[in-house]
C-alpha atoms as a printed R data frame, in Angstrom:
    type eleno elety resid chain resno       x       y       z
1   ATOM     1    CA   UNK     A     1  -5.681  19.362   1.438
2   ATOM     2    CA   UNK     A     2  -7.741  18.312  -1.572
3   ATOM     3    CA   UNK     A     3  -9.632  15.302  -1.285
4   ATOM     4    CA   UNK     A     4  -9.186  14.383  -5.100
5   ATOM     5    CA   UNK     A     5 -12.193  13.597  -7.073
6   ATOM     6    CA   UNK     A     6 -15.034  11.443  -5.490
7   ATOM     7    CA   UNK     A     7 -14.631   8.034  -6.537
8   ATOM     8    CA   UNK     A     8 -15.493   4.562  -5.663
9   ATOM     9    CA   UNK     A     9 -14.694   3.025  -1.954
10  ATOM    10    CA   UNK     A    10 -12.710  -0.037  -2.893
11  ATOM    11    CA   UNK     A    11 -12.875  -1.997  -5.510
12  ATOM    12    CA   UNK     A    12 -13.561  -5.074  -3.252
13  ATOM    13    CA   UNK     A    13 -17.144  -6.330  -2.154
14  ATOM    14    CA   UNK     A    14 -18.667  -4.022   0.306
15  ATOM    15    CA   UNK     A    15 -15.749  -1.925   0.274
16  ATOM    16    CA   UNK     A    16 -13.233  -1.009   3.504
17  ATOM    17    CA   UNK     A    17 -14.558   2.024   4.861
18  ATOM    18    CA   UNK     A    18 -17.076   0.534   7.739
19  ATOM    19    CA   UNK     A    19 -13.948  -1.214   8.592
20  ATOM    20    CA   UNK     A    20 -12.532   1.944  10.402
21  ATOM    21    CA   UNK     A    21 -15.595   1.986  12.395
22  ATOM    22    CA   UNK     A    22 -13.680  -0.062  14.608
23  ATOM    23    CA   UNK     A    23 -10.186  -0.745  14.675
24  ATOM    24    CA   UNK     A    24  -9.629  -2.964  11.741
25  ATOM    25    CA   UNK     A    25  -7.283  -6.133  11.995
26  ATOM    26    CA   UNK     A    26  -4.553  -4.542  10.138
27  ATOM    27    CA   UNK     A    27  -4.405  -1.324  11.092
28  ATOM    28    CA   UNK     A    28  -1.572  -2.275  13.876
29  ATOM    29    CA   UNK     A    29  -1.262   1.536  15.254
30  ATOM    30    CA   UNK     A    30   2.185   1.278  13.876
31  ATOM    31    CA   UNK     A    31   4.581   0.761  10.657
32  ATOM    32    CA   UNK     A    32   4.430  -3.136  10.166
33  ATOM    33    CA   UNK     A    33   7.829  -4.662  10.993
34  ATOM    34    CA   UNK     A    34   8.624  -5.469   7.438
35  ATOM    35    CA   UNK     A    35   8.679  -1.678   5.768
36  ATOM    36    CA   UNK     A    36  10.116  -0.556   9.641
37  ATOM    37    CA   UNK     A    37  13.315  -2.389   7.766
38  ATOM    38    CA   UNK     A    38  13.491  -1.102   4.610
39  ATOM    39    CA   UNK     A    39  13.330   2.405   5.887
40  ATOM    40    CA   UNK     A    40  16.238   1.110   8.243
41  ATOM    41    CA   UNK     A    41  17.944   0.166   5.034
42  ATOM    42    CA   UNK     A    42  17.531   3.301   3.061
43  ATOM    43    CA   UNK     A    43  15.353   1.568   0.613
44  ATOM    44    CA   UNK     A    44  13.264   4.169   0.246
45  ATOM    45    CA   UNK     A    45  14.194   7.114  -2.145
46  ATOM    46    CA   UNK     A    46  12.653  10.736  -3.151
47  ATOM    47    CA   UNK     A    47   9.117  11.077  -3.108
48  ATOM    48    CA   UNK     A    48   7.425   8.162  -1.651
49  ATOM    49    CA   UNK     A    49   3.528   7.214  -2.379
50  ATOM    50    CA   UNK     A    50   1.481   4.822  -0.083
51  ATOM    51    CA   UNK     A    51  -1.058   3.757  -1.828
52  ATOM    52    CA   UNK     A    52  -3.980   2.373   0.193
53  ATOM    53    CA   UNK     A    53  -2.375   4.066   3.397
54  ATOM    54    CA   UNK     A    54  -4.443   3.708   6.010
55  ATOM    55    CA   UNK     A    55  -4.757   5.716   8.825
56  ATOM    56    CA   UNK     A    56  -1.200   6.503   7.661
57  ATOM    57    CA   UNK     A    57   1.661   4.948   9.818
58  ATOM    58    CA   UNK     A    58   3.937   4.220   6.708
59  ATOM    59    CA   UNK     A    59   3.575   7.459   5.230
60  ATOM    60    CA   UNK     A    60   4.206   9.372   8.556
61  ATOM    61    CA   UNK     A    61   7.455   6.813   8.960
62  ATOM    62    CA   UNK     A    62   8.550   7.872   5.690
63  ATOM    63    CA   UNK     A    63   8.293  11.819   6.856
64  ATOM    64    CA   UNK     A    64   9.869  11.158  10.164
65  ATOM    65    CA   UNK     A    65  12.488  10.117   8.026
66  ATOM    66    CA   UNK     A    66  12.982  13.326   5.744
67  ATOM    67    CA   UNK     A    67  10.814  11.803   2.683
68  ATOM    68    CA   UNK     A    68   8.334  13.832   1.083
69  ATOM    69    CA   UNK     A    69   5.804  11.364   1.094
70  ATOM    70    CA   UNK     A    70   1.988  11.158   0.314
71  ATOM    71    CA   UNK     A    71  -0.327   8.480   0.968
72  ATOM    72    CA   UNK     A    72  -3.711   7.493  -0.826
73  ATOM    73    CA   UNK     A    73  -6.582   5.693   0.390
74  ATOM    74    CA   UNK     A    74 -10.751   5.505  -0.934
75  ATOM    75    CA   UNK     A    75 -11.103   5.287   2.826
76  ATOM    76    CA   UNK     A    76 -12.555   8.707   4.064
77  ATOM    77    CA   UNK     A    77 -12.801   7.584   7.384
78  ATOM    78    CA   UNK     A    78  -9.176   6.322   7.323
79  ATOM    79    CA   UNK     A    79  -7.629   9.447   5.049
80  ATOM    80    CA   UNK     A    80  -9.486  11.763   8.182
81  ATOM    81    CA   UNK     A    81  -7.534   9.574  11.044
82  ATOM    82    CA   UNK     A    82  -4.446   9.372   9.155
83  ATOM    83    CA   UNK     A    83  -4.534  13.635   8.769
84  ATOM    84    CA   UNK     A    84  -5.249  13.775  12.302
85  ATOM    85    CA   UNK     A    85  -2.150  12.044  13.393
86  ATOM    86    CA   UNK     A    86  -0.228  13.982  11.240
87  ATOM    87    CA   UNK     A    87  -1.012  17.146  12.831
88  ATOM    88    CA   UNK     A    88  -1.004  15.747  16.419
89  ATOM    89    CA   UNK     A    89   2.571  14.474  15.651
90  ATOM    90    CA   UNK     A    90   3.615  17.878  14.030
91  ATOM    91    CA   UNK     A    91   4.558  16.061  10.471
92  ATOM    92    CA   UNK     A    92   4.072  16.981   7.351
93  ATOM    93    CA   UNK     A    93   2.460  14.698   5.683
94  ATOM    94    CA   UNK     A    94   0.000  14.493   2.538
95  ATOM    95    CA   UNK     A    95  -2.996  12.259   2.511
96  ATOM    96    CA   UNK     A    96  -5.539  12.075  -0.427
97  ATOM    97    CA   UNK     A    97  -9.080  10.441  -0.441
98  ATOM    98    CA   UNK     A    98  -8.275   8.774  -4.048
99  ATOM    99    CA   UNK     A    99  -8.748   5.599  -5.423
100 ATOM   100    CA   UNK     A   100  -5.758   3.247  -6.540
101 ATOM   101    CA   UNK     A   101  -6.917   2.444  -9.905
102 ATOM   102    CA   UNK     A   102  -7.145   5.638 -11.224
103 ATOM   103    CA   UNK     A   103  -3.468   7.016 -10.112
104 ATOM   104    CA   UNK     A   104  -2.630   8.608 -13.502
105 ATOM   105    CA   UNK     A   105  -4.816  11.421 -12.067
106 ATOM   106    CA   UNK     A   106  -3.032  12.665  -9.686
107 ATOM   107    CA   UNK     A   107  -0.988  13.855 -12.169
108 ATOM   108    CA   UNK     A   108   2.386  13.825 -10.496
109 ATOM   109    CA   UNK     A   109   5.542  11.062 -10.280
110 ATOM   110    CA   UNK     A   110   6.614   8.935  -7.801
111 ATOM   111    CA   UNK     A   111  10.341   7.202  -7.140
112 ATOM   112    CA   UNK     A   112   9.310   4.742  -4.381
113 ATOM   113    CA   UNK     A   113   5.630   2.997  -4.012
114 ATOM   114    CA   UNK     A   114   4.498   1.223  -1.114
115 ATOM   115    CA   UNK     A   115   1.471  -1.279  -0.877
116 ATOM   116    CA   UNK     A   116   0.617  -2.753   2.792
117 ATOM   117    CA   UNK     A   117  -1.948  -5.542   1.576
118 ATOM   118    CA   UNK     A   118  -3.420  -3.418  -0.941
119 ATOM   119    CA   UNK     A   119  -2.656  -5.654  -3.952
120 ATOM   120    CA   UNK     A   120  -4.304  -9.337  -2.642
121 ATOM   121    CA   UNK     A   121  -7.987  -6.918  -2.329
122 ATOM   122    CA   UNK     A   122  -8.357  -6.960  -6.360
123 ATOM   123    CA   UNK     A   123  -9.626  -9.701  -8.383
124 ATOM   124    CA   UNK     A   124  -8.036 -10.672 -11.777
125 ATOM   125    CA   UNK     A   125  -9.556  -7.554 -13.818
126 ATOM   126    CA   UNK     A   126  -9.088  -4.920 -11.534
127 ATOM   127    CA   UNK     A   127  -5.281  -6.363 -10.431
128 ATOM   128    CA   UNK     A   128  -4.281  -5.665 -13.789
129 ATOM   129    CA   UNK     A   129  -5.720  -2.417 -13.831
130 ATOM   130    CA   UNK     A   130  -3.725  -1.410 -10.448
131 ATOM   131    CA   UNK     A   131  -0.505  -2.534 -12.139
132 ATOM   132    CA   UNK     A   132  -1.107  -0.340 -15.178
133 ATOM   133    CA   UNK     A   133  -2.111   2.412 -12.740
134 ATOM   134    CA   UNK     A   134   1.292   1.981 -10.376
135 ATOM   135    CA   UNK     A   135   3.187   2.269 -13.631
136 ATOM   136    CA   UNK     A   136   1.293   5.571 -14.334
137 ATOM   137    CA   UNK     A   137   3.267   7.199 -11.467
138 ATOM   138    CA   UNK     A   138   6.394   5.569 -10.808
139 ATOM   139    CA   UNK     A   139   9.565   7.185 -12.338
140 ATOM   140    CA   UNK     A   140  11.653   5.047 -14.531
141 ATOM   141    CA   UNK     A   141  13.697   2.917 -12.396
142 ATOM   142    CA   UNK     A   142  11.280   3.811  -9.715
143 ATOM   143    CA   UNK     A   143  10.142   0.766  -7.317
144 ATOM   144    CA   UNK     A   144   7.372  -0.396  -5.910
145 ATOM   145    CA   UNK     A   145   7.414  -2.058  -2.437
146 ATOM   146    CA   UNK     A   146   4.317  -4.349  -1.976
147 ATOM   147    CA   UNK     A   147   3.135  -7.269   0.796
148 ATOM   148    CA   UNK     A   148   0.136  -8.900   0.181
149 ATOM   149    CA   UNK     A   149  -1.270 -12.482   1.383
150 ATOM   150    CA   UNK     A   150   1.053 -15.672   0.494
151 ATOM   151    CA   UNK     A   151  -0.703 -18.805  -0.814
152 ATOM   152    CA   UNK     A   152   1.476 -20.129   2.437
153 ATOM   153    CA   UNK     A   153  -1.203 -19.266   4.904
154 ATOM   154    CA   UNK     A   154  -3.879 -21.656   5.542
155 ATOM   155    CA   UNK     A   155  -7.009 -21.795   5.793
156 ATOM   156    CA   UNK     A   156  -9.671 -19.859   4.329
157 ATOM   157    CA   UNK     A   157 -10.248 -16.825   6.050
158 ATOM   158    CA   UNK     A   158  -9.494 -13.253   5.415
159 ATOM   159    CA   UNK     A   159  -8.380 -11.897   1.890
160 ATOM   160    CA   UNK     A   160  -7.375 -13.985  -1.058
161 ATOM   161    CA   UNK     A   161  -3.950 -15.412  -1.352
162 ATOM   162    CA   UNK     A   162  -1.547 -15.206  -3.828
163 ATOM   163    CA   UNK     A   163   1.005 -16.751  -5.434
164 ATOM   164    CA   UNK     A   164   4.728 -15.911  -6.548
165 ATOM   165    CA   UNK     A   165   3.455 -17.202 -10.020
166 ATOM   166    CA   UNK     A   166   0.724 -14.528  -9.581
167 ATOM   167    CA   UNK     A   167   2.742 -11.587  -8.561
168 ATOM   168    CA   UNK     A   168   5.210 -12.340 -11.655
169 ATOM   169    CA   UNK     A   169   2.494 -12.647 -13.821
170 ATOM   170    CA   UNK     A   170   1.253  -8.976 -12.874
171 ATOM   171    CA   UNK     A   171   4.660  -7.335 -13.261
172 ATOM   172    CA   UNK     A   172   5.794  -8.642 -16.697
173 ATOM   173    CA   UNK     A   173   4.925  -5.173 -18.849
174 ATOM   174    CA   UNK     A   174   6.789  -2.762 -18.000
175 ATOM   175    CA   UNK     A   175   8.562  -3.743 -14.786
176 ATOM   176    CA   UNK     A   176  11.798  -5.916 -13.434
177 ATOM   177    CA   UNK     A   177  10.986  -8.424 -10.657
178 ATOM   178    CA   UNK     A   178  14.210  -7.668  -8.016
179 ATOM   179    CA   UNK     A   179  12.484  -9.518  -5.761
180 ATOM   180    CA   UNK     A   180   9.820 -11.528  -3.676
181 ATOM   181    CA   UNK     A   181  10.536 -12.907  -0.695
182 ATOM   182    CA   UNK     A   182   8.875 -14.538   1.712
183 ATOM   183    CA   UNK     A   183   7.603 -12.321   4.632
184 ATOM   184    CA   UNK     A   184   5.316 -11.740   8.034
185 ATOM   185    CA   UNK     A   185   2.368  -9.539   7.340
186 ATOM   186    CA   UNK     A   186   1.474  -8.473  11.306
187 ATOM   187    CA   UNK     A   187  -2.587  -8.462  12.250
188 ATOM   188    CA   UNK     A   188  -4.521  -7.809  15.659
189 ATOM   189    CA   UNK     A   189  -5.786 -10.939  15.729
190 ATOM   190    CA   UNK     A   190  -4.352 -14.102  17.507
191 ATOM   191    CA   UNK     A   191  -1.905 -15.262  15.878
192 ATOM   192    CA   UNK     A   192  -0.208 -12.199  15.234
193 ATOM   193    CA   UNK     A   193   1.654 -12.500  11.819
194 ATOM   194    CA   UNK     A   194   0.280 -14.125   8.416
195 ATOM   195    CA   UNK     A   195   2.365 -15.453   5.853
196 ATOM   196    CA   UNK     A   196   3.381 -12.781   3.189
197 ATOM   197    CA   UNK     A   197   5.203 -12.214  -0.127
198 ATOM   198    CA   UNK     A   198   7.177  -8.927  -0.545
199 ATOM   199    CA   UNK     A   199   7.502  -8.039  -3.613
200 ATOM   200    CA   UNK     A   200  10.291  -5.553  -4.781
201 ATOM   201    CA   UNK     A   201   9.854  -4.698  -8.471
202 ATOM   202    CA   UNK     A   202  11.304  -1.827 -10.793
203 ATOM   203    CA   UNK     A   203   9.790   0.312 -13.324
204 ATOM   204    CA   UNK     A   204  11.546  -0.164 -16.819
């Protein structure tokens, strides 16, 4: 597998890579509950792309499943555990060290994008950027599947909320809105869950 060209960690302060030292708080060791249901309900379609994968959970779902599906991530240390678990599980699965804003790249099309709190990492700039990047490699009436941080959590802590205003905002060129819904984004930490929006929205 090719690791794709060497670029930046995360485009987030300090970048998510040390993270995997440990066991981060959202790297639950399995699919979170909310994409567990849309594969239930068939809501993913052809090739699949997880972009900021992870050690890989979604991706390997999505093979389980009889997707071809690929996942991204500017995590080495994740993109080497995720690989790992592919081959201990016997799956064929596809997992390139990349980095999301620069998608056009990888020089290949996508009918179904996910985004497991991916999109709340970037400020204003580099959100934009992402958006222009997800469009680079989703098919025409392609779809990308995203939960990030809702504005409905309190507190402080952790990555930066956002708003349904926000996520609108983000998708006008180029995209429908089908949907954002309130959600539960599931974290090792105490209380479990954290308020979510997922975000269903279709390439024009």
């Amino acid at each position: 597998m090719s690791d794709g060209p060497a670029r930046a960690e995360v485009h987030a302060p300090g970048g998510f890579d040390a993270a995997y030292v440990g066991t981060p708080p959202w790297d639950i060791g399995r699919p979170q509950a909310v994409f567990a249901a849309l594969v239930d309900a068939r809501a993913l379609r052809g090739r699949v792309l997880d972009v900021g994968c992870g050690t890989g959970e979604h991706v390997l779902m999505a093979v389980e499943r009889g997707l071809d599906a690929t996942g991204v991530d500017a995590a080495p240390t994740a993109i080497a555990r995720a690989r790992r678990k592919a081959e201990e599980r016997g799956l064929d699965a596809r997992f390139l060290r990349w980095d999301a804003l620069e998608l056009a790249d990888l020089e290949e099309r996508f009918d179904t994008v996910l985004d497991s709190g991916l999109f709340h990492v970037f400020g204003d700039e580099d959100r934009c950027r992402y958006v222009r990047s997800l469009a680079a490699v989703v098919r025409p009436g392609g779809r990308y599947l995203g939960c990030c941080f809702s504005e409905r959590e309190p507190g402080t802590w952790g990555p930066r909320r956002v708003t349904e205003a926000e996520l609108r905002a983000a998708f006008v060129d180029g995209w429908r809105i089908e949907a954002i819904e309130p959600a539960r984004f599931e974290v090792l930490m105490e209380q479990g869950t954290v308020e979510a929006w997922l975000t269903t929205a279709v390439r024009r």
